[in-house]
ZASETOR-355617 format. One record per residue (C-alpha): residue number from 1; z, y, x. Coordinates in steps of 0.1 Angstrom, whole numbers, plus 5000, padded with zeros to 4 digits. Layout:
N
<mivex n="NUM" zz="Z" yy="Y" xx="X"/>
...
END
This chain:
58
<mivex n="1" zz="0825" yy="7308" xx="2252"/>
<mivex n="2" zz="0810" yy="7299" xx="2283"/>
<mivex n="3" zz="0828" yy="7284" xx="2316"/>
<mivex n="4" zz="0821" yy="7300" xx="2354"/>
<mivex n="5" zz="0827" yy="7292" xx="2388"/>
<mivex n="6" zz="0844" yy="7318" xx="2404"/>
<mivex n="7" zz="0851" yy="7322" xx="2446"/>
<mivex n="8" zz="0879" yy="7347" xx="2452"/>
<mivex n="9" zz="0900" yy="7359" xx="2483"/>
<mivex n="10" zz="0931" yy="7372" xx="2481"/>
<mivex n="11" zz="0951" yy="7392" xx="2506"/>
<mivex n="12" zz="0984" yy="7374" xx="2516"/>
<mivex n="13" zz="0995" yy="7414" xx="2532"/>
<mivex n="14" zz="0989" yy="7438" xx="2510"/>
<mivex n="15" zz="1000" yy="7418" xx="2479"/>
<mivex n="16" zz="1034" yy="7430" xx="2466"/>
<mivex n="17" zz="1030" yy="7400" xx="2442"/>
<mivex n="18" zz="1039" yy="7363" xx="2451"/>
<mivex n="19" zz="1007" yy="7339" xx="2456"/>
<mivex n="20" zz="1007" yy="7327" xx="2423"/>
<mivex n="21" zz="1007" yy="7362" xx="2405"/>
<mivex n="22" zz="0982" yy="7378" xx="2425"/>
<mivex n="23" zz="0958" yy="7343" xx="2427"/>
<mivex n="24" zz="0962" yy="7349" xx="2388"/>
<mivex n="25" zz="0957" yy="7385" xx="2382"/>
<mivex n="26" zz="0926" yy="7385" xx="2401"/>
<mivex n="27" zz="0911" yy="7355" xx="2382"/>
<mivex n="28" zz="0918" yy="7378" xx="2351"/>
<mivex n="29" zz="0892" yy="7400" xx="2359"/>
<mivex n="30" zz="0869" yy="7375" xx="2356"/>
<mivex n="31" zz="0878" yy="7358" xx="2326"/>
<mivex n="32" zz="0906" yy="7332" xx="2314"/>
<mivex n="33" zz="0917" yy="7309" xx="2342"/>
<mivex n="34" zz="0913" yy="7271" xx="2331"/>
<mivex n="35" zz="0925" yy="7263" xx="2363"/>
<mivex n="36" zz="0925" yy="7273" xx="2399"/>
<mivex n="37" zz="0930" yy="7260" xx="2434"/>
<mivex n="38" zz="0935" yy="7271" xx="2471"/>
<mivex n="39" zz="0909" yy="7262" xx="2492"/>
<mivex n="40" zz="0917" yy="7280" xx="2525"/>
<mivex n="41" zz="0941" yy="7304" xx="2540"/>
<mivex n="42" zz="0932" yy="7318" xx="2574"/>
<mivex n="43" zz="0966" yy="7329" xx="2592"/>
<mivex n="44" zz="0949" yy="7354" xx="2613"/>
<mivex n="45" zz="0937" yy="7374" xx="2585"/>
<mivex n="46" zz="0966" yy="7364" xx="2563"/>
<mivex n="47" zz="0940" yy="7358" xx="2531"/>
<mivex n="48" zz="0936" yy="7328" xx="2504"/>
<mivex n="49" zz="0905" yy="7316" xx="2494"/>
<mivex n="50" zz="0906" yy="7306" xx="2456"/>
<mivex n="51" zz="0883" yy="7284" xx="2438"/>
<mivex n="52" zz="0884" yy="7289" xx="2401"/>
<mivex n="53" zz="0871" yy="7278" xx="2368"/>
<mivex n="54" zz="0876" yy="7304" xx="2341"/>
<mivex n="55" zz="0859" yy="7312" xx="2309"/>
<mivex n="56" zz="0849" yy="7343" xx="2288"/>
<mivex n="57" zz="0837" yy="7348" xx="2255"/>
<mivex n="58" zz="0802" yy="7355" xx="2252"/>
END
């Protein structure tokens, strides 16, 4: 098992999920969040930037 950094942004728009879900089911794609944090959200754009640490089995 082995631990990555992972950068995400997430659209606040086009989400029909709340924050949390959506922050979550794209960190699945990478792996198994450890844990995760918003960084940024630019209003204009209406996006989150997401700073994760996840890890995936070899």
């Amino acid at each position: 098992m082995t631990t990555h950094f992972i950068e995400a942004e997430i659209d606040l728009q086009q989400t029909p999920l709340t924050t949390k879900e959506a922050v979550e089911a794209t960190l699945q794609a990478e792996g198994e969040p450890l844990r995760w944090a918003i960084t940024k959200v630019d209003n204009e754009k209406q996006t989150a930037q997401v700073e994760a640490i996840v890890t995936k089995d070899n």
